[in-house]
VEXVEXDREN-792092 format. One record per atom (N, C-alpha, C, CB): residue number from 0; atom name; x, y, z. Coordinates in pm, 1 decimal. Atoms other than C-alpha are relative to their C-alpha. Glycine has a CB too. Layout:
BEGIN
num;atomo;east;north;up
NUM;CA;X;Y;Z
...
//
This chain:
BEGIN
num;atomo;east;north;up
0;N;93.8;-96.9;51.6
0;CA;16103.0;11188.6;12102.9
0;C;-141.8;-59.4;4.7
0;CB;38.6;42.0;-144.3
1;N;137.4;69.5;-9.5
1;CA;15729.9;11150.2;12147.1
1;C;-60.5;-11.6;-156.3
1;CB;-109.3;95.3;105.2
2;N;55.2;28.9;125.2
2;CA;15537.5;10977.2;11899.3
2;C;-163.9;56.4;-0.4
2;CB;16.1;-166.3;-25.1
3;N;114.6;-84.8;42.4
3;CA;15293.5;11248.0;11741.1
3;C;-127.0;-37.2;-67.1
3;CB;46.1;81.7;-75.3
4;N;74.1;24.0;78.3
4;CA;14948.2;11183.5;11614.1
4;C;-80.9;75.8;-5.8
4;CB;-33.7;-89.0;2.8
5;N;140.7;-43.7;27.2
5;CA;14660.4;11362.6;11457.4
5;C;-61.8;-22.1;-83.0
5;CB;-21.8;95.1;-4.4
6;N;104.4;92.9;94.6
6;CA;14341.7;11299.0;11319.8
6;C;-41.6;80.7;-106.2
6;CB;-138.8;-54.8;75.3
7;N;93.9;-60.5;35.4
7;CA;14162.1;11440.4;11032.4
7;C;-74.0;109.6;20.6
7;CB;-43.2;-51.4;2.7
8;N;121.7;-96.6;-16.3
8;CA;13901.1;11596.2;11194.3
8;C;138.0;146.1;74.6
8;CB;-171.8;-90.0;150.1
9;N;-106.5;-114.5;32.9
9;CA;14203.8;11828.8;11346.1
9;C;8.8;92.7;-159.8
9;CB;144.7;-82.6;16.0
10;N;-35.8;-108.9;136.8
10;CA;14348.8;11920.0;11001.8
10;C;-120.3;82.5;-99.3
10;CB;82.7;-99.4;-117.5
11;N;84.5;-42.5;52.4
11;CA;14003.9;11961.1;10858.6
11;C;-57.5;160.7;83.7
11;CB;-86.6;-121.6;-10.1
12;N;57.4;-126.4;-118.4
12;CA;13944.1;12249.9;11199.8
12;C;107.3;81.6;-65.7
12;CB;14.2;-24.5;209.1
13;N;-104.7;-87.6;23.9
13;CA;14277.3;12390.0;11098.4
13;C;-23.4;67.2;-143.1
13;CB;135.8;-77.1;10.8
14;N;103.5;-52.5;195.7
14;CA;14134.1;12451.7;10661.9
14;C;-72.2;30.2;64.8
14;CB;-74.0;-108.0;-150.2
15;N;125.3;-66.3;-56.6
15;CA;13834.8;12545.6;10830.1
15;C;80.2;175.8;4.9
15;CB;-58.4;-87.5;188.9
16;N;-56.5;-94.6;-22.4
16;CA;14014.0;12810.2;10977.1
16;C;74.3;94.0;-93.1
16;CB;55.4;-37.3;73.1
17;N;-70.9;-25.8;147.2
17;CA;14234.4;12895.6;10667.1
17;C;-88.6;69.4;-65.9
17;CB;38.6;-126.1;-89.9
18;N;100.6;-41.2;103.4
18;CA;13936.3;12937.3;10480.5
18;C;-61.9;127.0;36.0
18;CB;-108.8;-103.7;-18.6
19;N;119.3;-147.6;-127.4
19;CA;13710.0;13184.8;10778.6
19;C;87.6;111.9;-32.6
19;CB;-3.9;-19.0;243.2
20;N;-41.3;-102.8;-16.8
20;CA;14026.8;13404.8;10798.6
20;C;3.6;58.6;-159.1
20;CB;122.6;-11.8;83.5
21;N;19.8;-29.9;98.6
21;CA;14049.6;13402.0;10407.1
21;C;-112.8;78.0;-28.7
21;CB;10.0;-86.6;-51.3
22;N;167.8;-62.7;3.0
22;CA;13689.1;13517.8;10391.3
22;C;-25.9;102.0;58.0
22;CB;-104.3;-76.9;57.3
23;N;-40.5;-93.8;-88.0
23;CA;13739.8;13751.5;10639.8
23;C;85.2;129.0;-87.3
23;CB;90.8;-80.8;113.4
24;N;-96.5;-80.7;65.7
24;CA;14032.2;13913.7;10440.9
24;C;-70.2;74.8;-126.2
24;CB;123.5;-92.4;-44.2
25;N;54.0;-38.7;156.2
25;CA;13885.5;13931.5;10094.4
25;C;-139.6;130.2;18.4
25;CB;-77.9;-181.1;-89.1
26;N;88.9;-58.8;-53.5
26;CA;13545.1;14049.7;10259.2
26;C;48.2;201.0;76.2
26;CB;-39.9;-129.8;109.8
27;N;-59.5;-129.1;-79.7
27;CA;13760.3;14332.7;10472.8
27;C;60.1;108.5;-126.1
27;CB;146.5;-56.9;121.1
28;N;-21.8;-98.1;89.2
28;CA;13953.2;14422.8;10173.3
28;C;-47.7;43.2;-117.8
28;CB;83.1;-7.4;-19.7
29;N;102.6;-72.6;125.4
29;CA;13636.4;14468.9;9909.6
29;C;-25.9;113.2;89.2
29;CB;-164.7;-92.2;-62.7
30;N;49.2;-112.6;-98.1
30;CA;13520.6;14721.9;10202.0
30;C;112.2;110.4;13.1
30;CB;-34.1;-63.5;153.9
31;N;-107.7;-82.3;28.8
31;CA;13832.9;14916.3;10120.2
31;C;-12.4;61.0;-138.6
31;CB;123.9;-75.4;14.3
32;N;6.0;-45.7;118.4
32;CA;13753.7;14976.0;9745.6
32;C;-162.1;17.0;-78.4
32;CB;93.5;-92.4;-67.5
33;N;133.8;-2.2;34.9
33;CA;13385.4;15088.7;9748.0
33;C;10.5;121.6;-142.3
33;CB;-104.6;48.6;152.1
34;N;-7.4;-41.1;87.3
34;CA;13489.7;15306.8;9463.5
34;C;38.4;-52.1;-167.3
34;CB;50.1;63.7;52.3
35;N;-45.4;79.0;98.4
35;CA;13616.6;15030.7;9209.7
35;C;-82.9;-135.3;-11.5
35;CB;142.8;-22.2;24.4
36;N;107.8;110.8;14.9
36;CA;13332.6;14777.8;9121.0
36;C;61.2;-114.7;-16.5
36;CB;-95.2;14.8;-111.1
37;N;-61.6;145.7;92.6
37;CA;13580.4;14543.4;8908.9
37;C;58.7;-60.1;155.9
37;CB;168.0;37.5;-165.0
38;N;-93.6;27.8;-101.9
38;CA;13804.1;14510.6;9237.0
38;C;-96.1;-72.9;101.4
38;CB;78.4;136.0;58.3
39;N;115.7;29.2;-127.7
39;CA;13527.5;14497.7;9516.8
39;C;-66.0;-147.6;-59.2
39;CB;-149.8;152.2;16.2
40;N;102.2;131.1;49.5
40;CA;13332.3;14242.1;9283.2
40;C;106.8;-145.6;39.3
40;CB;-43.8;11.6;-217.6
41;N;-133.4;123.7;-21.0
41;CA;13678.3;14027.2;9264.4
41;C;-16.9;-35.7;158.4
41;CB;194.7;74.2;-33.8
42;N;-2.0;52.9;-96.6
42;CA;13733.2;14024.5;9612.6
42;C;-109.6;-59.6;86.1
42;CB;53.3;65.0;42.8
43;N;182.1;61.8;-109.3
43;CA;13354.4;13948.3;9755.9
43;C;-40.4;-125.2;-96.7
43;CB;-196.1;161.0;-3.9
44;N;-50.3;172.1;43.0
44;CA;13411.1;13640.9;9499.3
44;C;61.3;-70.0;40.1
44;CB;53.1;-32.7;-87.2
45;N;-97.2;76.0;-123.5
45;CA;13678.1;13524.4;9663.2
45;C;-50.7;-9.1;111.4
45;CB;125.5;61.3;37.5
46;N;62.9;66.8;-133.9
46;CA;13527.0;13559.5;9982.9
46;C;-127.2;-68.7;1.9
46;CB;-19.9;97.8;99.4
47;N;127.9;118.6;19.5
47;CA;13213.7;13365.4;9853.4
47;C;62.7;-102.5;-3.7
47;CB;-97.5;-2.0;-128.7
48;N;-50.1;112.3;41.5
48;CA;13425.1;13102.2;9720.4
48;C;59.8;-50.3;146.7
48;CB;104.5;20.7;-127.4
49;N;-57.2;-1.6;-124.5
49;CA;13644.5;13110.2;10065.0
49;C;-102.4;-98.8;88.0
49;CB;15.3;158.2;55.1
50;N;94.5;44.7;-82.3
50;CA;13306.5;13061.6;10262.7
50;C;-15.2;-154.9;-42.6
50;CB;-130.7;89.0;-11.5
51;N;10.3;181.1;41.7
51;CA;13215.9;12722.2;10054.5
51;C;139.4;-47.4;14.1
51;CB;-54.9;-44.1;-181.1
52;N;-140.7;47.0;-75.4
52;CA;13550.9;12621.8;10118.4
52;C;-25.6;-67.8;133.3
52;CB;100.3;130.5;33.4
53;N;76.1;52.4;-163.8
53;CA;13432.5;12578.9;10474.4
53;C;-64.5;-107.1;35.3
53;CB;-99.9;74.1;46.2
54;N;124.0;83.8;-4.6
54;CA;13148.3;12412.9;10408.5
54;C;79.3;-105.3;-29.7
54;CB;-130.7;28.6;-96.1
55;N;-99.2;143.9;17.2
55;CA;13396.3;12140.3;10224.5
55;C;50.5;-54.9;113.1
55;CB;129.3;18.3;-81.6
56;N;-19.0;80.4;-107.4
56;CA;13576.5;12089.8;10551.0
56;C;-86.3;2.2;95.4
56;CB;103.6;17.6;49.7
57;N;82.7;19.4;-55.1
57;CA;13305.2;12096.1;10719.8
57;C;-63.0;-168.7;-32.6
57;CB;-70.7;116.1;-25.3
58;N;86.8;88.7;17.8
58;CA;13116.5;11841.8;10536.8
58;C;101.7;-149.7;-0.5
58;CB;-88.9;41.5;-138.1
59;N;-132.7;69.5;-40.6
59;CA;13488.0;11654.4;10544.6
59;C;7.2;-84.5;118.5
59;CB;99.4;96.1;21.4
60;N;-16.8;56.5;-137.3
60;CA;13507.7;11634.7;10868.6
60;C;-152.6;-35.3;74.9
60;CB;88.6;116.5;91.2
61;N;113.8;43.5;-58.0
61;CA;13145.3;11543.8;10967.1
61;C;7.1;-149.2;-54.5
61;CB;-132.7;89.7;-38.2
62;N;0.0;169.7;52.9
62;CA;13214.7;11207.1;10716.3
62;C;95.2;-35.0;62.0
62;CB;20.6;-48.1;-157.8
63;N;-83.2;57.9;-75.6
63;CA;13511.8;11125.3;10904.3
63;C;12.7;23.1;160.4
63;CB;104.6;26.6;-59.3
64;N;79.2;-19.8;-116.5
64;CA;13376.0;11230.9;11235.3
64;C;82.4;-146.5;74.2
64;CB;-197.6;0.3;-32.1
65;N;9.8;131.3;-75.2
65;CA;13380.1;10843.6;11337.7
65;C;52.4;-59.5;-35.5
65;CB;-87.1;-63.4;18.6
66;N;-143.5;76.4;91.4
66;CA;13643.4;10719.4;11134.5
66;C;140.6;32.9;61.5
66;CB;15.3;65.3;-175.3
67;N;-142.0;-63.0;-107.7
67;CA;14010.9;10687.1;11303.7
67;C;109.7;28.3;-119.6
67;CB;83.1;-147.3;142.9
68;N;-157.2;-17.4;122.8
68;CA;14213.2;10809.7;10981.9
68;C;59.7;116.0;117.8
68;CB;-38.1;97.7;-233.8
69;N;-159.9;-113.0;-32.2
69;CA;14546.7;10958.9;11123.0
69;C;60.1;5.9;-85.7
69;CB;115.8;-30.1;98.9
70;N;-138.5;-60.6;46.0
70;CA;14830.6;11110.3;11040.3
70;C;98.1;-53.9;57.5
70;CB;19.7;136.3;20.8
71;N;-130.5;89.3;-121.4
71;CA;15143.3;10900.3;11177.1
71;C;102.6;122.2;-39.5
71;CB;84.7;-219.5;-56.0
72;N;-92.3;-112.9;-27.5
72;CA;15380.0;11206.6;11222.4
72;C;134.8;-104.1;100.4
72;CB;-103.1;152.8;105.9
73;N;-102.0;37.6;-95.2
73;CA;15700.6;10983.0;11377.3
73;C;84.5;79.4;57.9
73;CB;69.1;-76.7;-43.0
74;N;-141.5;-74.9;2.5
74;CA;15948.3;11225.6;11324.9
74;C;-88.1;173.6;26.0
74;CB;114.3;-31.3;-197.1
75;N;80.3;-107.0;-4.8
75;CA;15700.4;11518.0;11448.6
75;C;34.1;132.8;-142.3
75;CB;28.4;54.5;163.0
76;N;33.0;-108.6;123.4
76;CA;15745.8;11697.2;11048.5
76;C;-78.9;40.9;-70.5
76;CB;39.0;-3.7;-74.2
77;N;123.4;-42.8;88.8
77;CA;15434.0;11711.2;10948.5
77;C;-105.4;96.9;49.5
77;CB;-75.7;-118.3;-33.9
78;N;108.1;-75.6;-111.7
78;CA;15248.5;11810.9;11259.2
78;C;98.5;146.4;-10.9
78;CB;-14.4;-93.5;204.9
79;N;-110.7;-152.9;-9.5
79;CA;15557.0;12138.2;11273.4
79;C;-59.2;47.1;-110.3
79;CB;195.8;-6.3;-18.1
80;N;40.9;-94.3;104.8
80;CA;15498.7;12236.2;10894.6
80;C;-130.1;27.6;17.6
80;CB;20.6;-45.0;-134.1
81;N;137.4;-64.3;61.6
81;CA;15156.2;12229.6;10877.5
81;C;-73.9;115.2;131.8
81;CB;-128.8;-157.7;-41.8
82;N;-2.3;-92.1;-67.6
82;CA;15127.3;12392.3;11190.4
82;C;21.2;126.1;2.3
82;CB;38.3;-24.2;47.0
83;N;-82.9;-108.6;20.9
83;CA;15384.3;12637.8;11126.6
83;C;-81.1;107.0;-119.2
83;CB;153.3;-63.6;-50.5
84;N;106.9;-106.3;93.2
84;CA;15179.6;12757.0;10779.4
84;C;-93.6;33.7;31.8
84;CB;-48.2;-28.5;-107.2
85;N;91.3;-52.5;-44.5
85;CA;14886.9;12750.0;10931.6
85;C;-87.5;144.8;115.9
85;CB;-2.5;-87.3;12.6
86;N;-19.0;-106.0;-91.7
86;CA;14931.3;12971.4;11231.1
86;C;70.2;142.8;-70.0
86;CB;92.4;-62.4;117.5
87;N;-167.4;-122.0;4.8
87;CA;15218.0;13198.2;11077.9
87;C;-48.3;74.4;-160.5
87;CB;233.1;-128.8;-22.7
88;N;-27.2;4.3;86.9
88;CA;15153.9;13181.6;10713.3
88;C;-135.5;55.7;-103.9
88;CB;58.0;-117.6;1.4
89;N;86.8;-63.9;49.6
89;CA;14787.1;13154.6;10610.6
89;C;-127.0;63.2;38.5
89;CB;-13.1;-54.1;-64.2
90;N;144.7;-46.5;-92.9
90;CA;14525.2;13389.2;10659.0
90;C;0.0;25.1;91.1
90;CB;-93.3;-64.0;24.6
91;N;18.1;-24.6;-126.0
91;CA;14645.4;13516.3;10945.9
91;C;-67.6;115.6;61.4
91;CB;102.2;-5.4;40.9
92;N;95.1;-108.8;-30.7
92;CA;14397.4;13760.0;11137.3
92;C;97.1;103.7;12.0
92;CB;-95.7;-18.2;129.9
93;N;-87.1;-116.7;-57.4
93;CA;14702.6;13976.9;11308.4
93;C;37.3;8.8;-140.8
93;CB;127.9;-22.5;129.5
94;N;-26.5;-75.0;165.1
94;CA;14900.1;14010.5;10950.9
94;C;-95.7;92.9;-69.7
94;CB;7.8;-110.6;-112.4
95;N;131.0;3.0;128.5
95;CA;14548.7;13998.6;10738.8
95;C;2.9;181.9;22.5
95;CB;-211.9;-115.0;53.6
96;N;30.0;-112.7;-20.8
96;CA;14466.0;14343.5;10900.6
96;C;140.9;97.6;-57.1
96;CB;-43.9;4.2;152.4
97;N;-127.5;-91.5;17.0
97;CA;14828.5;14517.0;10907.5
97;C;-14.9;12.6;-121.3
97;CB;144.0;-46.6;38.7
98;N;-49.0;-49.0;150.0
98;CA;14843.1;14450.0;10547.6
98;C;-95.2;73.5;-94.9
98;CB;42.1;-122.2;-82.1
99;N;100.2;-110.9;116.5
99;CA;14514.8;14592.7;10435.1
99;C;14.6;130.7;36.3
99;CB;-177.0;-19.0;0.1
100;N;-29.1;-143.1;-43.2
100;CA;14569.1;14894.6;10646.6
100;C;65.7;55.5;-32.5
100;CB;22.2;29.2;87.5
101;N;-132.1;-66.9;70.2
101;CA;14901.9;14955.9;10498.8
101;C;4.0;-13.4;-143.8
101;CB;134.4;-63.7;49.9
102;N;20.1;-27.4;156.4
102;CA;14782.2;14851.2;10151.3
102;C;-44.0;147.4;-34.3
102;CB;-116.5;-100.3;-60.1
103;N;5.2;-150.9;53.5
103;CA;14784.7;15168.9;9893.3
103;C;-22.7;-30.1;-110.7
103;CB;116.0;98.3;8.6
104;N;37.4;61.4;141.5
104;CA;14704.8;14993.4;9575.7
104;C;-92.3;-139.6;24.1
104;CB;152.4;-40.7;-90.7
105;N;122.4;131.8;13.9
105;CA;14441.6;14723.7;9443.3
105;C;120.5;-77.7;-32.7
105;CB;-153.5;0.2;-138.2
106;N;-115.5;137.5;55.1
106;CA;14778.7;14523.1;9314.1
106;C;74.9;15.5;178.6
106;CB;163.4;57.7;-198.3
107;N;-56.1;45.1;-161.0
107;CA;14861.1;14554.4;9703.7
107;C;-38.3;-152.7;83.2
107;CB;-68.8;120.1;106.6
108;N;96.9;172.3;-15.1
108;CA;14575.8;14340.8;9802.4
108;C;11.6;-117.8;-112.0
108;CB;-184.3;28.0;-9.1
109;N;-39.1;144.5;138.7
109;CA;14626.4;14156.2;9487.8
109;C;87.2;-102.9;50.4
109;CB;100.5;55.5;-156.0
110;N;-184.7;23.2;-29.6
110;CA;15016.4;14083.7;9580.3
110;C;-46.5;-85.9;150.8
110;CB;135.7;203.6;34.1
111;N;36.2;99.5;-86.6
111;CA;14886.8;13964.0;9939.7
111;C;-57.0;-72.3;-8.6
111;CB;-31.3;13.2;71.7
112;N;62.4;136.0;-8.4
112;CA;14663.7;13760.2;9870.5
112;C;15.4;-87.5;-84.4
112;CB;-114.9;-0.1;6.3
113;N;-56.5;24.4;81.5
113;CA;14839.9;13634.9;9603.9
113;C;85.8;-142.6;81.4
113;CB;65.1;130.8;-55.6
114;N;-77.1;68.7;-112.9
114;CA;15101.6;13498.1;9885.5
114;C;-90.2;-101.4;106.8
114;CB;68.8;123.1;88.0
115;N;61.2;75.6;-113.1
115;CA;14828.0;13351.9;10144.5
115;C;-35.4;-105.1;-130.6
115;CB;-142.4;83.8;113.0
116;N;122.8;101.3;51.1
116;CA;14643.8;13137.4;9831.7
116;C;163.8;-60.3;-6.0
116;CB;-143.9;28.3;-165.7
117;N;-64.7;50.9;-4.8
117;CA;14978.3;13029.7;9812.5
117;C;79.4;-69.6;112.4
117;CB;25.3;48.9;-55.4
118;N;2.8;55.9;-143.4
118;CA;15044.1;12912.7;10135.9
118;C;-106.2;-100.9;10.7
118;CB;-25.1;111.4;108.6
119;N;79.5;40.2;-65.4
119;CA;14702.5;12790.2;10195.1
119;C;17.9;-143.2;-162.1
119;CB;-147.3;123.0;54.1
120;N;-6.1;99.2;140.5
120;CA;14797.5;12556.9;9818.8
120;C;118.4;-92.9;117.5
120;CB;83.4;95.0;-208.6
121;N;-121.4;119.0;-101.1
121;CA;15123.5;12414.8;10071.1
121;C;-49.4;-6.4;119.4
121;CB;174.9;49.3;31.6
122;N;41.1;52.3;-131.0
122;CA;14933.1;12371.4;10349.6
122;C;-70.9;-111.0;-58.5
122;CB;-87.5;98.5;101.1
123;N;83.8;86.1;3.6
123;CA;14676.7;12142.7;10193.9
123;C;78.8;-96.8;-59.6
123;CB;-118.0;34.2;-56.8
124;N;-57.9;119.0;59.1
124;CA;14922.8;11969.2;9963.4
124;C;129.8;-93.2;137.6
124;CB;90.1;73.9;-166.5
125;N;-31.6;71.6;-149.1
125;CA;15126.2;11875.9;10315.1
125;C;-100.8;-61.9;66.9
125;CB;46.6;92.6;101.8
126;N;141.7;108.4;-60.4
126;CA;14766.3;11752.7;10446.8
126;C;18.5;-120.7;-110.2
126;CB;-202.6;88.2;-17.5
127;N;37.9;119.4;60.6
127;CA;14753.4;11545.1;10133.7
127;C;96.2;-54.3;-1.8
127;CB;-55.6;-3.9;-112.5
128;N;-92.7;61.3;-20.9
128;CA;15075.2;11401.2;10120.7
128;C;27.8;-52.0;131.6
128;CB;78.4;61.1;-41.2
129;N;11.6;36.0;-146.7
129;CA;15055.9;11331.5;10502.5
129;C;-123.4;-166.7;-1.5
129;CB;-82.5;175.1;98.9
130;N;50.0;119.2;16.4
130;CA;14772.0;11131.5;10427.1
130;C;-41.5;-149.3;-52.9
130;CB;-28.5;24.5;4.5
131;N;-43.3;110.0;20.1
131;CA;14755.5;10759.8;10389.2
131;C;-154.9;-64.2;-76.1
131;CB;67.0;-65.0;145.1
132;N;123.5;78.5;77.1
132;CA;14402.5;10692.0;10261.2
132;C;-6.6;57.1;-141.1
132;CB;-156.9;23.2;76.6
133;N;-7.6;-30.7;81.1
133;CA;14362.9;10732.8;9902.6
133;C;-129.8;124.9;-74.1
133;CB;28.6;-114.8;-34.8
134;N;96.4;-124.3;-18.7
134;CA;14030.2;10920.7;9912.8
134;C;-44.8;138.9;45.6
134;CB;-48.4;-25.1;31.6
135;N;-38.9;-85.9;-81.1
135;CA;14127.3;11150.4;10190.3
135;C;82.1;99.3;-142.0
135;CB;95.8;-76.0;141.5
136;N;-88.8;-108.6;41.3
136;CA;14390.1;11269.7;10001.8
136;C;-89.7;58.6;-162.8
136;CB;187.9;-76.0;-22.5
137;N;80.5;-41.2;128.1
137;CA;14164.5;11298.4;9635.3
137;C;-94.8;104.2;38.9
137;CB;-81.7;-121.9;-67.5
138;N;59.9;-76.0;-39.7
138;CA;13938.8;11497.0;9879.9
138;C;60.6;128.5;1.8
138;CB;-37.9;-41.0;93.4
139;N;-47.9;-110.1;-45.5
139;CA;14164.9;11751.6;9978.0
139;C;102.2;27.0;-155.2
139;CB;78.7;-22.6;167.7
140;N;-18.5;-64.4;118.9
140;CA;14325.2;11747.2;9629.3
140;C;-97.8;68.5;-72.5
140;CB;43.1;-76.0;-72.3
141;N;116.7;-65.8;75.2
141;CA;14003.7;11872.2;9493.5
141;C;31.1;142.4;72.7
141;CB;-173.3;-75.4;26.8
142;N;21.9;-140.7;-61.7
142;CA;14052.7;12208.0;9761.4
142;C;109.5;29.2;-66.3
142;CB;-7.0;33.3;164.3
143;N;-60.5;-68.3;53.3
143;CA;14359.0;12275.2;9612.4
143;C;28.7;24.7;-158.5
143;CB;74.1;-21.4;58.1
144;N;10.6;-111.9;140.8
144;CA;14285.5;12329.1;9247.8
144;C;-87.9;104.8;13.5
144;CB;-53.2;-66.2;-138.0
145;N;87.4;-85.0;3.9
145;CA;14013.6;12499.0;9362.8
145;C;77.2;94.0;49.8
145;CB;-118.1;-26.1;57.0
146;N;-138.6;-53.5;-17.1
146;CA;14348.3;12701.2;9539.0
146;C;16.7;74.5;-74.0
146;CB;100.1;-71.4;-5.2
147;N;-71.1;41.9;121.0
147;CA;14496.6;12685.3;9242.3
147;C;-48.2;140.1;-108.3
147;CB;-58.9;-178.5;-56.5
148;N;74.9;-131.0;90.1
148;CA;14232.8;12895.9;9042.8
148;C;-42.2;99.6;59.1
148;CB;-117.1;-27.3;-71.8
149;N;-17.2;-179.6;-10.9
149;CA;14213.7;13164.2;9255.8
149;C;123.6;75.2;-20.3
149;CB;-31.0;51.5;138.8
150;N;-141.8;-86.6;22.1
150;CA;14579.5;13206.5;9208.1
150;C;-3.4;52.3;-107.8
150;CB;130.0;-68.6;0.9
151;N;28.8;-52.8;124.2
151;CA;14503.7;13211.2;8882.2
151;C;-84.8;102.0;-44.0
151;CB;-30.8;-79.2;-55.7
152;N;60.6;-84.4;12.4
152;CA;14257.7;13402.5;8868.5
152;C;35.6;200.2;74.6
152;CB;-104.8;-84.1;40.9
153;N;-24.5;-118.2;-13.1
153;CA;14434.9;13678.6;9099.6
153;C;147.7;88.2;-82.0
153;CB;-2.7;-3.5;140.8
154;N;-126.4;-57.9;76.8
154;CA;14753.0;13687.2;8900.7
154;C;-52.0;64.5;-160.4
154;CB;125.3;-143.4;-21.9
155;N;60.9;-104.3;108.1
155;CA;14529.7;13769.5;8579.3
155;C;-34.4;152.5;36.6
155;CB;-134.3;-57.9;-48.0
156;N;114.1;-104.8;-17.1
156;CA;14381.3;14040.4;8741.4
156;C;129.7;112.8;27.7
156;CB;-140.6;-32.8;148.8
157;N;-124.8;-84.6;3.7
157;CA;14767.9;14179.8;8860.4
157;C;26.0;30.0;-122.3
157;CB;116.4;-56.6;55.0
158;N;-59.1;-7.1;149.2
158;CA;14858.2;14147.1;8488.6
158;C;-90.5;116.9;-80.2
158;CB;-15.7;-165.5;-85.4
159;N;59.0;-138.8;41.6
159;CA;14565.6;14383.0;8429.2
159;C;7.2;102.6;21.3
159;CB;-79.5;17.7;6.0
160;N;0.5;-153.2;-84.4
160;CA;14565.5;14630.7;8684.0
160;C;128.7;42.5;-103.5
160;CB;43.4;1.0;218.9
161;N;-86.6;-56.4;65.5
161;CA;14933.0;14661.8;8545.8
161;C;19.6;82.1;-122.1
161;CB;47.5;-66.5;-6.1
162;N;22.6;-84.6;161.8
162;CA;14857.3;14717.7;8178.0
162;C;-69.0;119.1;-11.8
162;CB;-82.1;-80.0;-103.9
163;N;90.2;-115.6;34.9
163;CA;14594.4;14978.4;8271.2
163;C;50.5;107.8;39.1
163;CB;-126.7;-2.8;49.7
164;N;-101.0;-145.2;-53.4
164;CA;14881.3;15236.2;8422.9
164;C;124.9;-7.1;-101.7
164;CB;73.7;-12.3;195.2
165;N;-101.1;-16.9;69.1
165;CA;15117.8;15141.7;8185.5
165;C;-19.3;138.5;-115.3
165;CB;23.5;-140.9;-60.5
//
């Protein structure tokens, strides 16, 4: 079996990406609820927050630019999962669309994006556990509380919508 490697600045292009299509999504689906302020406001937060996101791997991968941190992938499982979520899992453009188009409720979009921040929380914690420097990985633990509290923050907001039809 070939012995797999990638660098950093990879996984940091791949969050990059994570983040754009996130931003993308949130952005697409406030433009769906120009009649509900609370909702629209939520989601064009998220896609602010999304955008700086970016900027993190951005500014990530410009400090490690010239630095050779890898990833030693022997057993090619790290390079597959994180691959696999990334492409398949979060933020994907083809899904992103289907599901706002076929959303019919604000706890629709809620409920999806509910699922991608959760994805895009096991994608990064597979980056950090992959990686071997101790800073690296404190770096990219910082993106996923920041994760973390949008989950939180969108599962409050399900718990509301709910109560207000009950």
């Amino acid at each position: 079996m070939e012995h797999i490697n990638f660098n950093l600045i990879e996984i940091f292009e791949m969050a990059e990406q994570i983040e754009i299509n996130g931003a993308i999504f949130y952005k697409h689906a406030a433009s769906n609820f120009p009649e509900n302020s609370e909702i629209r406001n939520l989601l064009e937060d998220l896609a602010e927050q999304e955008d700086g996101h970016v900027t993190v791997f951005e500014d990530l991968k410009k400090r490690y630019i010239a630095t050779t941190s890898i990833i030693d992938d022997s057993d090619d499982t790290a390079l597959h999962y994180l691959s696999a979520i990334a492409v398949h899992h979060v933020f994907n453009n083809k899904t992103q669309k289907n599901e706002i188009s076929s959303a019919e409720t604000k706890n629709d979009i809620i409920k999806f994006a509910i699922e991608r921040e959760k994805d895009a929380i096991l994608f990064y914690i597979g980056i950090r556990d992959s990686l071997q420097n101790t800073e690296d990985a404190e770096a990219v633990d910082s993106l996923i509380k920041e994760e973390k509290k949008h989950l939180v923050l969108l599962t409050k907001k399900t718990d509301y919508f709910n109560q207000m039809f009950i």
